[in-house]
SEMI-672656 format. One record per residue: residue number from 0; residue in one letter; x, y, z of N, C-alpha, C in turn. Coordinates in steps of 0.02 Angstrom, whole numbers, always signed. Layout:
N
REC    k  r    n_px    n_py    n_pz   ca_px   ca_py   ca_pz    c_px    c_py    c_pz
REC  NUM  A       X       Y       Z       X       Y       Z       X       Y       Z
...
END
This chain:
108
REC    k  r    n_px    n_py    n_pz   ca_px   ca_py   ca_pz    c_px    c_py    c_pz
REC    0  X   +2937   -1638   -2138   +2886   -1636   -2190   +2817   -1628   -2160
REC    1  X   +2817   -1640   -2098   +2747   -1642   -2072   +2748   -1587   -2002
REC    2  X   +2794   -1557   -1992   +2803   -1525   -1934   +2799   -1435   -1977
REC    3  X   +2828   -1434   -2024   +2831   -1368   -2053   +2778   -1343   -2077
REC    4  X   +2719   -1372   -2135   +2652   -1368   -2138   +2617   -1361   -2092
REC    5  X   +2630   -1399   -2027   +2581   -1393   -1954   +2595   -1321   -1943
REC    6  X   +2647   -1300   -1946   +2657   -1250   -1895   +2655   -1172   -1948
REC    7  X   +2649   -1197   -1980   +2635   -1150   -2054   +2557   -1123   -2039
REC    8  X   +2527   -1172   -2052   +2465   -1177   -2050   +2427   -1130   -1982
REC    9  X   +2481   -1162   -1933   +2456   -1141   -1857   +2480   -1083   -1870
REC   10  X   +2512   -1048   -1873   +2547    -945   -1867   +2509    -914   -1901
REC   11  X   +2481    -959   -1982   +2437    -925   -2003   +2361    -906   -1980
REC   12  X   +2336    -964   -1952   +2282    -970   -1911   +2278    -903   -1856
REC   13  X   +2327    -921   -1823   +2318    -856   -1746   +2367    -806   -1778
REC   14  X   +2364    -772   -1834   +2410    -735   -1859   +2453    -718   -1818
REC   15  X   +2507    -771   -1813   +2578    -757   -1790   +2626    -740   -1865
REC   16  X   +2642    -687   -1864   +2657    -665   -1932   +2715    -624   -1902
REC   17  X   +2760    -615   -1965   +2817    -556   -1942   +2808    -505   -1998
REC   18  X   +2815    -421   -1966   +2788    -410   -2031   +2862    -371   -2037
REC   19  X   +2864    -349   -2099   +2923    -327   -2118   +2943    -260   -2111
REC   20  X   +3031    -265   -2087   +3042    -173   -2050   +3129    -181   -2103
REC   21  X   +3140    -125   -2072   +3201    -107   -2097   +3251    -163   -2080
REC   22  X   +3252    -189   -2036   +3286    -244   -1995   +3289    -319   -2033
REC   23  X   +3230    -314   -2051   +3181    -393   -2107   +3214    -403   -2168
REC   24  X   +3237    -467   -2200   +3249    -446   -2260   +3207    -462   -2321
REC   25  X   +3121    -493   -2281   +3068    -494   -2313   +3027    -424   -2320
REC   26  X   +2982    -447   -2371   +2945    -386   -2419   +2874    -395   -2383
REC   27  X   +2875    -447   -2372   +2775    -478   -2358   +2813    -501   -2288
REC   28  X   +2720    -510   -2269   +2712    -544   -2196   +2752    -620   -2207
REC   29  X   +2765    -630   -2151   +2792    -718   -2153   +2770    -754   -2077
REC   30  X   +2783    -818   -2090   +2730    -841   -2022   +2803    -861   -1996
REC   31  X   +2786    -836   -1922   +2866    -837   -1863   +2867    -909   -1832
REC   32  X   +2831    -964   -1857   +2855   -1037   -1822   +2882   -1089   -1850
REC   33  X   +2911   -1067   -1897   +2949   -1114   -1937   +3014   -1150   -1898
REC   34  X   +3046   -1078   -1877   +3102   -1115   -1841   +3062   -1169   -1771
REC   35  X   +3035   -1140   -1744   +2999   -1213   -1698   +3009   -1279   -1745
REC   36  X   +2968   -1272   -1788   +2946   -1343   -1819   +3027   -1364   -1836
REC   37  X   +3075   -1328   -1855   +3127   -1381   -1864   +3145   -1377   -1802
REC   38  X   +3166   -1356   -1751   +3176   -1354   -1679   +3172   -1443   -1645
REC   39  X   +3083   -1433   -1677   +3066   -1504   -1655   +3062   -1551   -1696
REC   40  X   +3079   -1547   -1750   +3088   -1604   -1786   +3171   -1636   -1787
REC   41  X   +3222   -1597   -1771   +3280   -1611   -1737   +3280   -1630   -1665
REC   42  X   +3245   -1609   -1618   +3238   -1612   -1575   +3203   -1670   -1534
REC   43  X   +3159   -1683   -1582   +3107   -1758   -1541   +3160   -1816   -1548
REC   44  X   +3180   -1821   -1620   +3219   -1891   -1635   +3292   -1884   -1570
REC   45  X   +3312   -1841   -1571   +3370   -1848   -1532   +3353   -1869   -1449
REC   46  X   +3315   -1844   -1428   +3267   -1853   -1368   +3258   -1922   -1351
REC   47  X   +3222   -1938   -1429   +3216   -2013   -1406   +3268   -2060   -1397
REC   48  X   +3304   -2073   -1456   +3373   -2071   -1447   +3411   -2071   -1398
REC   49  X   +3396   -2016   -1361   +3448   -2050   -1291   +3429   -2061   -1234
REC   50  X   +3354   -2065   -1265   +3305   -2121   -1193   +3317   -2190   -1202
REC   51  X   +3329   -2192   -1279   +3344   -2275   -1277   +3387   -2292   -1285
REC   52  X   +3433   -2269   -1300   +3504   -2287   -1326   +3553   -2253   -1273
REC   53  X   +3544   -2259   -1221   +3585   -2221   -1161   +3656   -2250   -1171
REC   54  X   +3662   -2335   -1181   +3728   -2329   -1175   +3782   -2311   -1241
REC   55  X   +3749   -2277   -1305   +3751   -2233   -1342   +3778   -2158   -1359
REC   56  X   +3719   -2147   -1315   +3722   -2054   -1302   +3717   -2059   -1232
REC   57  X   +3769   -2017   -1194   +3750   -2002   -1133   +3719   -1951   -1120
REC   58  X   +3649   -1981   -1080   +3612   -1931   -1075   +3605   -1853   -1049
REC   59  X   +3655   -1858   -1013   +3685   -1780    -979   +3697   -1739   -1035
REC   60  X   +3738   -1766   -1094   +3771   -1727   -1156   +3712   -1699   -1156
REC   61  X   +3641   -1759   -1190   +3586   -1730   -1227   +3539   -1695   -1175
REC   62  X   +3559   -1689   -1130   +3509   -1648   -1076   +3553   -1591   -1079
REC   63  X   +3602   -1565   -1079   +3644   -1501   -1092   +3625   -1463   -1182
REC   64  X   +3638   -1499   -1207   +3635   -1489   -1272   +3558   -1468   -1274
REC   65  X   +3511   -1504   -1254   +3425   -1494   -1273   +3409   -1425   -1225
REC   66  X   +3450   -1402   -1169   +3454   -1353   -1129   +3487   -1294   -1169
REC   67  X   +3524   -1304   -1209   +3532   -1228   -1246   +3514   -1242   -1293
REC   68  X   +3493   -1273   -1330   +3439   -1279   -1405   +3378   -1238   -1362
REC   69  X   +3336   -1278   -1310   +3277   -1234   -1307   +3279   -1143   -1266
REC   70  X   +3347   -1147   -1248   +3332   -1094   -1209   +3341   -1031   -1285
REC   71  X   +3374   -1052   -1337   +3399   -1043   -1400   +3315    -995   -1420
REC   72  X   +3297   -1080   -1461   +3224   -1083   -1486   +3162   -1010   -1444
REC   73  X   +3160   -1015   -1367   +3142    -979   -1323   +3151    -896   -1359
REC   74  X   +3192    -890   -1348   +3224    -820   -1364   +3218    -818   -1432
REC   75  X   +3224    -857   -1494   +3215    -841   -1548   +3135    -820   -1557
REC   76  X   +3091    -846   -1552   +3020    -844   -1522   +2999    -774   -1484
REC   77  X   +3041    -764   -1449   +3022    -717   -1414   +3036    -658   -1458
REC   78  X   +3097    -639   -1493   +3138    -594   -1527   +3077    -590   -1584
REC   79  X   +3054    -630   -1609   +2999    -642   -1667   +2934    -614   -1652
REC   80  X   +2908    -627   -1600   +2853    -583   -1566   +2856    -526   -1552
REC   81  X   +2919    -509   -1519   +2910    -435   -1483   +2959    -398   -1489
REC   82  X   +3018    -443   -1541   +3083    -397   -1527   +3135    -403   -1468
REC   83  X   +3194    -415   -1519   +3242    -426   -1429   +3304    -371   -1494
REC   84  X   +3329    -330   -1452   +3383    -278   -1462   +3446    -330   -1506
REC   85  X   +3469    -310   -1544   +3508    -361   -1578   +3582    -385   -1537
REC   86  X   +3596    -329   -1499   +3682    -326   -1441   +3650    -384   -1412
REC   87  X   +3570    -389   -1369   +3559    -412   -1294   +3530    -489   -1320
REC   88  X   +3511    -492   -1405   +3523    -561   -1409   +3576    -603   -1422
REC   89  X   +3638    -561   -1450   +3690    -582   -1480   +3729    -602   -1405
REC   90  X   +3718    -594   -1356   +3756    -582   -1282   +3738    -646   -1265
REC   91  X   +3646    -628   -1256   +3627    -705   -1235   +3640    -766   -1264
REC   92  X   +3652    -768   -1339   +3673    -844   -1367   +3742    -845   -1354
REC   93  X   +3803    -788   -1341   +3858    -822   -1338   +3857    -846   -1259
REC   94  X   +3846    -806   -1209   +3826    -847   -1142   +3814    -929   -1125
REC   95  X   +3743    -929   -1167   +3726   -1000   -1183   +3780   -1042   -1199
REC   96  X   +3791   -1011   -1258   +3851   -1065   -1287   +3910   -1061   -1265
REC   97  X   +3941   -1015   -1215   +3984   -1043   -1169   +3976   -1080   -1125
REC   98  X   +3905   -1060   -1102   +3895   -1113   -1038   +3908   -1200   -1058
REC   99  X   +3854   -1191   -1109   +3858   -1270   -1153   +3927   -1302   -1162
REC  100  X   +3975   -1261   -1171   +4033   -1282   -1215   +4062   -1292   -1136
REC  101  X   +4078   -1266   -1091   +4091   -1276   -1026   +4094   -1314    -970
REC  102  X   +4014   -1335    -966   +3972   -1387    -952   +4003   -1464    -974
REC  103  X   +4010   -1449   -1064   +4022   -1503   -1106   +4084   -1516   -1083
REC  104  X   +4127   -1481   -1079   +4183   -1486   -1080   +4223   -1496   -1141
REC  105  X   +4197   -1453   -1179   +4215   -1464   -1285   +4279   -1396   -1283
REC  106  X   +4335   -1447   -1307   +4394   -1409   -1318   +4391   -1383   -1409
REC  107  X   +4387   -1315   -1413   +4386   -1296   -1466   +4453   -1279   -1502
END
């Protein structure tokens, strides 16, 4: 509630805007930091979470897990600014998320 207005506010400010292409399935400009703000509004609480609650969450999980959320977030950001080819992002998140799932050791 307080992270999405911030960051609303902020894209609009330094017009970080997406504007709309054939690709878009918006009509008007839209501001590209939304996904941040939920990024980190999922992201802080869990953080803390397993700073304090270690014998809880093990912190390795949430240090793997916060390692492909941001490398995620990164690239979404980036794709929003400047464009990332749709094959060479679709490559990079399944990568990620093998690595993650790997790492984890998560039997699917």
């Amino acid at each position: 509630m307080i992270l999405v207005p911030l960051f609303h506010n902020l894209a609009k400010a330094k017009n970080l805007t997406d504007t709309p292409s054939a690709r878009k399935s918006h009509s008007l400009q839209v501001p590209i930091l939304g996904g941040v703000a939920v990024y980190l509004a999922a992201a802080l609480p869990i953080a803390i979470f397993s700073i304090f609650f270690q014998d809880l969450m093990v912190l390795n999980t949430a240090l793997l897990l916060g390692f492909g959320s941001t490398t995620l977030i990164v690239l979404g950001v980036k794709d929003d600014i400047s464009g990332v080819k749709p094959f060479t992002k679709l490559i990079f998140q399944l990568c990620i998320a093998v690595f993650v799932i790997y790492m984890l050791q998560i039997n699917i």
